[in-house]
C-alpha positions as CSV (number, residue, x, y, z in Angstrom):
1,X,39.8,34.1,111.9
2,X,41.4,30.8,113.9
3,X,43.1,28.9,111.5
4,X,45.1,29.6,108.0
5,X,42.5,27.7,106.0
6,X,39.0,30.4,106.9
7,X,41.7,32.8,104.2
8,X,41.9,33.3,100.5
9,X,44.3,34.8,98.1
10,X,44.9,35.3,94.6
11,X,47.3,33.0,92.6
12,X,50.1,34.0,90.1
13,X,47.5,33.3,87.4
14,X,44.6,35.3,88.8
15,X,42.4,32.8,90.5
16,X,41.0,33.2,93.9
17,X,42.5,30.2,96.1
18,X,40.7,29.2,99.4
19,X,43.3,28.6,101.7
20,X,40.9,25.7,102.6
21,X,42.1,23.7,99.4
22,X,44.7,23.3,101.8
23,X,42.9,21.9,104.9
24,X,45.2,19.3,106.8
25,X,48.4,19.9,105.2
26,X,51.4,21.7,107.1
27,X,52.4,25.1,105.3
28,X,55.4,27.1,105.0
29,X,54.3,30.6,103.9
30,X,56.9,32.9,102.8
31,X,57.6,36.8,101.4
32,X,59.5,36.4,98.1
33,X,61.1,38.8,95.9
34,X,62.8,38.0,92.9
35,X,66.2,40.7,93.1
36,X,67.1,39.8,96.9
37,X,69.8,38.8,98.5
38,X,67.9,35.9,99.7
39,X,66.2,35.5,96.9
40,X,68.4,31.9,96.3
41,X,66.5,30.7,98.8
42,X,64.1,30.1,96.5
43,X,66.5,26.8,95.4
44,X,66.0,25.4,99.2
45,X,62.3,26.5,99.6
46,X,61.9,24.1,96.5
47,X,63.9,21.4,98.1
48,X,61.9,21.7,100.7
49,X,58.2,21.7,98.6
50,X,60.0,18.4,97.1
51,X,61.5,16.4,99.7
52,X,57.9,16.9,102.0
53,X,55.0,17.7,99.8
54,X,54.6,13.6,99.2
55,X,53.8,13.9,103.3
56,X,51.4,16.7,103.0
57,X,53.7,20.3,103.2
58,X,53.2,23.3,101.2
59,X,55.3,25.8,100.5
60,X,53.7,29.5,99.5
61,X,55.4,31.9,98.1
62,X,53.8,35.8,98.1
63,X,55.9,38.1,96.4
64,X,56.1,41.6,98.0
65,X,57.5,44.8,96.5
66,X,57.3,46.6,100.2
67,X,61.3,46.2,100.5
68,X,63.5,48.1,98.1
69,X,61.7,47.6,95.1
70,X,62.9,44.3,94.9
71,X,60.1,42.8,93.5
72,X,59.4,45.5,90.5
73,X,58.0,42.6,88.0
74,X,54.5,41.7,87.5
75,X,53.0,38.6,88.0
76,X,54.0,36.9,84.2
77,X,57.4,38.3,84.6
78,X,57.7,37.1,88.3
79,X,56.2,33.2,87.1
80,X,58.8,33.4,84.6
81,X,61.9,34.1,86.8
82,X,60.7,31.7,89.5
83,X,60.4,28.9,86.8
84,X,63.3,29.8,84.6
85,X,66.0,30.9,88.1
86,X,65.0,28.9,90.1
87,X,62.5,26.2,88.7
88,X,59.8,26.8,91.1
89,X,57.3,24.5,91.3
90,X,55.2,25.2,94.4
91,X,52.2,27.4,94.6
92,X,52.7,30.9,93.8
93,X,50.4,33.7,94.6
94,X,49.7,37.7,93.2
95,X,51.7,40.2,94.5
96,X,50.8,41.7,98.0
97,X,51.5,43.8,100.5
98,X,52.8,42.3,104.3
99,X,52.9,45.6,106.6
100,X,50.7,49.1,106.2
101,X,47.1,49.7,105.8
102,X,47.0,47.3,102.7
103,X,48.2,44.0,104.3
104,X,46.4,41.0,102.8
105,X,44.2,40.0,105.8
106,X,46.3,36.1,106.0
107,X,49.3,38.3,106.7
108,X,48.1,40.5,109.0
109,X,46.7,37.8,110.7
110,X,50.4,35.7,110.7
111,X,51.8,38.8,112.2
112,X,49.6,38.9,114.7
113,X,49.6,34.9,115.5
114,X,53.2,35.3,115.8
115,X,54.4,38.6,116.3
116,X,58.2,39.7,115.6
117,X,61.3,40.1,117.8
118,X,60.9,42.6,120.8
119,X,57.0,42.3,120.0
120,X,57.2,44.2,116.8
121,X,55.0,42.1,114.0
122,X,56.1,43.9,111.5
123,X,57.8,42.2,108.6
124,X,61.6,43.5,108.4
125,X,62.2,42.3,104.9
126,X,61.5,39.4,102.3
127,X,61.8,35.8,102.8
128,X,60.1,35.8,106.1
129,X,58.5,33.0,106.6
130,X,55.7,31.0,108.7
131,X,55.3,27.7,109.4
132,X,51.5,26.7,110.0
133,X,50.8,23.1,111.2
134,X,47.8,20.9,109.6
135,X,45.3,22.3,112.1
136,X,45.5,25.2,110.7
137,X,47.5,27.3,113.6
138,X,50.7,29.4,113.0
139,X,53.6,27.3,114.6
140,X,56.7,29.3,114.4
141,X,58.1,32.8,112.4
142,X,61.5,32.4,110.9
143,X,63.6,35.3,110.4
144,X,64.5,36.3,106.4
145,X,68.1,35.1,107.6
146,X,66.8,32.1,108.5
147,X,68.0,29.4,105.7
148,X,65.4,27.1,104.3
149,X,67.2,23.7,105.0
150,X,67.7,25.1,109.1
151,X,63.9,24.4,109.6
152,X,63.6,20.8,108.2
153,X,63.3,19.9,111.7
154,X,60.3,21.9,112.6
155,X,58.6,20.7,109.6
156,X,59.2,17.4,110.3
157,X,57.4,17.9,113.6
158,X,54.7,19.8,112.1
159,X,54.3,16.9,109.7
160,X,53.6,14.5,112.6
C-alpha cells in the first residue's frame, strides 16, 4: 500500500469505510480511549475537526483497548461517551488493535510510514496520532503527549 486511501476500516456503526471516501482531504488519525488521561483531548481533536474540516481535514478517531483497559466499552457505549463527554462529531471507527499480531493493516502500515522514537514503531499509548496529507502520504507522528491545538500549524501546511 502507498497512500492512506488503498485502506478500509469499520465505522462505530458497523459499516465498512473505504478510506478512499476520503481521497484528497488531509487526515489526522488518532488512538482513542474513553478512561485516559488524555482522553480530554477529545475536546481539542473536535476543535480541530471544526475549525478545518470546511478546508478539507478529517479527524479519525480508532478506539483501542491495547493500553490499560482503558477502552473497556463497546462500540454503542463508546458513541455514546464521545457524543454525550465530549460531543464528538468527527468520524469514528470500531474498536482495533494498533501493535501485535492483530494490528489493523492502516496502522500497521502508519507505524511503518512513520516509525517511533529511537526507531521503535510501536504505539506507546492512546492518543497517538498521524497526520496524513491529501495525497494520501503519512506526514508526521505526534506523540500521545502531544496536545491537539500544538499541531494547528502542521495542518495548516498539510492543508495547502
Amino acid at each position: 500500500m502507498t497512500t492512506a486511501y488503498e485502506f478500509e476500516a469499520t465505522d462505530i456503526d458497523g459499516k465498512n469505510v473505504p478510506l478512499a471516501d476520503y481521497r484528497g482531504k488531509a487526515l489526522l488519525i488518532v488512538n482513542v480511549a474513553s478512561k485516559c488521561g488524555f482522553t480530554p483531548q477529545y475536546t481539542g481533536l473536535e476543535k480541530l475537526w471544526q475549525d478545518y474540516r470546511d478546508r478539507g481535514l478529517v479527524v479519525l478517531g480508532f478506539p483501542c483497548d491495547q493500553f490499560g483497559n482503558q477502552e473497556p466499552g463497546n462500540e454503542e457505549e463508546i458513541k455514546n461517551f464521545c457524543s454525550l463527554t465530549y460531543e464528538v462529531d468527527f468520524p469514528m471507527f470500531a474498536k482495533i488493535e494498533v501493535n501485535g499480531a492483530n494490528t489493523h493493516p492502516l496502522w500497521k502500515w502508519l507505524k511503518k510510514e512513520k516509525g517511533g522514537l529511537l526507531g521503535i514503531d510501536a504505539i506507546k499509548w492512546n492518543f497517538t496520532k498521524f497526520l496524513v496529507g491529501r495525497d494520501g502520504k503519512p506526514v508526521k507522528r505526534y506523540a500521545p503527549t502531544d496536545k491537539p491545538e500544538s499541531i494547528a500549524g502542521d495542518i495548516e501546511a498539510a492543508l495547502g
